[in-house]
N, C-alpha and C positions, 0 to 999 in steps of 0.2 A: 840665334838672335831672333827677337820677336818681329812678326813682319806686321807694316804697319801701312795699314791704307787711308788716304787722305780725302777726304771726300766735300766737292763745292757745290753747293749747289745756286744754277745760276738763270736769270731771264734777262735779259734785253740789257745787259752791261757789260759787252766786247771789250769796251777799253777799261774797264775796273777787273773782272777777269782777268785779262792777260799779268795785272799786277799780281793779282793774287798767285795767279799759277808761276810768275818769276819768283815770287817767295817762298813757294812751296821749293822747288826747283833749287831754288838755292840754300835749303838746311843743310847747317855740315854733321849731321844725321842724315844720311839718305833715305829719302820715304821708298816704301818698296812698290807703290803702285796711289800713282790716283785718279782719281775717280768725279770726272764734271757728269751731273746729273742738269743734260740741258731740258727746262719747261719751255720746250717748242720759242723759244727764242728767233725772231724775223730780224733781229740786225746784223746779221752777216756772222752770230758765233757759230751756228752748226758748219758755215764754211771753213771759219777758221780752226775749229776744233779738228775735222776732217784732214787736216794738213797737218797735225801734229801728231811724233811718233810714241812718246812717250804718254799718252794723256788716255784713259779708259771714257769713251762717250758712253750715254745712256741719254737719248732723246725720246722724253715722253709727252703728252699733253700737257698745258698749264695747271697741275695741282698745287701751285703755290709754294712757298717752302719748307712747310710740313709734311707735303707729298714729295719734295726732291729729298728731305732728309730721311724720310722712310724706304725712299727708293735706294738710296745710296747705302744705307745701314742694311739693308736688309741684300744686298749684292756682297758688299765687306765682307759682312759675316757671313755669307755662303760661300765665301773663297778662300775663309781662312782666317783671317785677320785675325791677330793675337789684339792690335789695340786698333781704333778708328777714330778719323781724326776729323770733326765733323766741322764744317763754316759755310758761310753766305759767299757771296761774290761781292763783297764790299769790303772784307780785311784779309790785311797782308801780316804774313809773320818774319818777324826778326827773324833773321838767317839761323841763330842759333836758337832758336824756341821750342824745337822739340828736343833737342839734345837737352836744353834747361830741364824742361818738362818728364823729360824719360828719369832723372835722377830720386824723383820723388814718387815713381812709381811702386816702390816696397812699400810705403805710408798710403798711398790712395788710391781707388777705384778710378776716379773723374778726375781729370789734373785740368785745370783749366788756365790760358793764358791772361795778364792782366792788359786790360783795354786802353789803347789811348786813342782823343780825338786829335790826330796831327801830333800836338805837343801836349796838351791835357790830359793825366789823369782819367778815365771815364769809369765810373762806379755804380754799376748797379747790380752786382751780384749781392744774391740774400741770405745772411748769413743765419737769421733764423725766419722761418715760416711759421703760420696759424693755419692749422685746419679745424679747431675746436671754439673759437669764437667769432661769431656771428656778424659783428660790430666792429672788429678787426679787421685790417687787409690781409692778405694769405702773407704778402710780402713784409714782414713783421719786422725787419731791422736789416738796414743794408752795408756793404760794408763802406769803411770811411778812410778819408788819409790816420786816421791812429791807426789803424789796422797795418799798413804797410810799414811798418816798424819791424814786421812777421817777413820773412821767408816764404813757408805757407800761410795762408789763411780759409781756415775749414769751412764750407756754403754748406748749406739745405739744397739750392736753388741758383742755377746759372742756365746762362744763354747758350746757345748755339752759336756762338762766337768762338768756335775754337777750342771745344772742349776734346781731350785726348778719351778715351770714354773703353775700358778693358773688357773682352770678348766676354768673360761672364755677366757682365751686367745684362747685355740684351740679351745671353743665353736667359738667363733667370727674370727678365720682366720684359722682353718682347722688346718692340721695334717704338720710334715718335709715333705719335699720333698722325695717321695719314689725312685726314678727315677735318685734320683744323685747318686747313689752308694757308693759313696766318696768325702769329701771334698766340701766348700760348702755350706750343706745341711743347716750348726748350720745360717750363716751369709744370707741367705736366709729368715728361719725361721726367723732370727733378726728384717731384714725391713720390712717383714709381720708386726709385734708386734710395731714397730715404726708407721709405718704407721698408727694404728689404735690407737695410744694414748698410749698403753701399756707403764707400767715406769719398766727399767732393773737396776737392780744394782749387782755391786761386794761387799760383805757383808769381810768388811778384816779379821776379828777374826773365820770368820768361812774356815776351810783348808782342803784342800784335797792334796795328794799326787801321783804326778804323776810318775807310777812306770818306765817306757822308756821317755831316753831322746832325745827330740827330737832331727832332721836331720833334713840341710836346703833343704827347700822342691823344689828350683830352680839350684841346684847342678849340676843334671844330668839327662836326657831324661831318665824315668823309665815306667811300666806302668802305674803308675798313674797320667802322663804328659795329658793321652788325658784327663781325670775326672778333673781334675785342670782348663785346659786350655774350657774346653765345660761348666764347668758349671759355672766357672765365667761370661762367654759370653752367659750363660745363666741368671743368675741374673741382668746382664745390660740392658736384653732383656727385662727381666721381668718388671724388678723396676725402670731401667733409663729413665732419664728426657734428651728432649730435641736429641743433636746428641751421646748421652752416647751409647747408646745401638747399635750405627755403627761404632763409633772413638774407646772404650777403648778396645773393642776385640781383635781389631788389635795388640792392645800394646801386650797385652798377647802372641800373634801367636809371634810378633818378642821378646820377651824374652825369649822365650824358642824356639826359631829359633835357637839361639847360642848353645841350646843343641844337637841340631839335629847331628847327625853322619851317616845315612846313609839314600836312598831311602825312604824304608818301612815305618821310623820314620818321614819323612817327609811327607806321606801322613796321617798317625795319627795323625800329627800336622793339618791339613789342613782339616780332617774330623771332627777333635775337632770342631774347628772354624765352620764350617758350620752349626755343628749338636748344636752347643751352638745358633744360630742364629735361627736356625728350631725349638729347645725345645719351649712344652709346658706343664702347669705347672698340676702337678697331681691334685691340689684341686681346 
């Protein structure tokens, strides 16, 4: 039987945590080992974790969740793991989600689980990507309620929400991007695993629940404006075809130019851009 590591990665959300690890804890698939990658967390998880027998700690500095997903992918697979089962510390899985998930593992590389907020639907897996046009988003068409008509439904491009992810993929294209911090990291990963043939799908009967609802993430100049705006302009750099990786930056800088409200914000705007252009790739 394949053995299959579960891996959370988590900062300063003890009692969201603990959800997440009672839903691990309870697939009627036993996971064979998991795995909290704590980022230096002060609200009393490292104590809590400590107390717990079944649970693999790994406490490191705050690298964000780019750096917990890289930490924890890259421990998985040096232990073995036949498949790795990547998420945040803000969703929980239906009891039977991986056992859903493991049936469609003859069809696909990435099985991934479908999202709800509470009782909604949530949709943002990309079922096609642009790397060749300039003028384009990368995120080129998302999936929609037609789609769940499917069993599966085949992505380019999914989150770190829960994606089931099988040991040859990060054999043959390395480890998340440790270096994005935030935001990113999962749609990175994605066209890595496109690129090399890898098949992604949304598995519909298998659910997870996402405990916060999201904010729109172009609102307001925050700090996670420069992480948004560098590492997109880092993925065009990386992956794009042709003038993508000079033309669609730009878009970025002036979308979120309208957020800008002062000096300071505008040279974060502008050091984003540049340092998205300079990135290079950790693996």
């Amino acid at each position: 039987m394949e053995k299959i590591t579960a891996c959370v990665v988590t900062y300063n959300r003890l009692d969201l945590l603990k959800q997440v690890i009672d839903g691990l804890r309870n697939q009627t698939r036993k996971i064979d080992e998991i795995v909290v990658v704590n980022n230096c967390s002060n609200d009393g998880t490292y104590e809590w974790l400590v107390e717990q027998n079944d649970i693999t700690t790994i406490t490191q500095e705050n690298l964000g969740s780019s750096g917990g997903q890289y930490t924890a992918s890259k421990y998985a697979y040096s232990k073995g793991a036949d498949y790795i089962w990547l998420m945040d510390d803000d969703v929980v899985a239906k009891p039977n989600c991986l056992e859903i998930l493991l049936k469609y593992r003859n069809k696909y590389d990435i099985l991934c689980p479908l999202r709800y907020n509470i009782e909604d639907v949530y949709l943002n897996d990309v079922k096609k990507i642009t790397l060749d046009n300039p003028f384009k988003s990368i995120w080129r068409e998302i999936i929609s309620d037609d789609d769940l008509k499917n069993e599966a439904i085949p992505v380019e491009a999914f989150t770190f929400e829960g994606p089931l992810i099988h040991k040859t993929v990060f054999e043959k294209i390395g480890l998340p991007e440790k270096n994005f911090f935030i935001y990113g990291d999962d749609t990175e990963f994605s066209v890595r695993a496109l690129k090399n043939n890898f098949k992604a799908a949304v598995i519909r009967d298998a659910i997870f629940i996402r405990l916060i609802t999201p904010v729109p993430d172009k609102a307001k100049f925050t700090w996670k404006t420069y992480y948004m705006v560098r590492n997109l302009s880092a993925i065009d750099k990386l992956h794009g075809d042709g003038f993508v990786p000079y033309i669609r930056p730009i878009g970025y800088f002036l979308t979120f130019l309208k957020t800008v409200e002062n000096f300071k914000q505008l040279k974060t705007l502008f050091k984003a851009l540049i340092d998205g252009y300079k990135y290079k790739s950790t693996n």
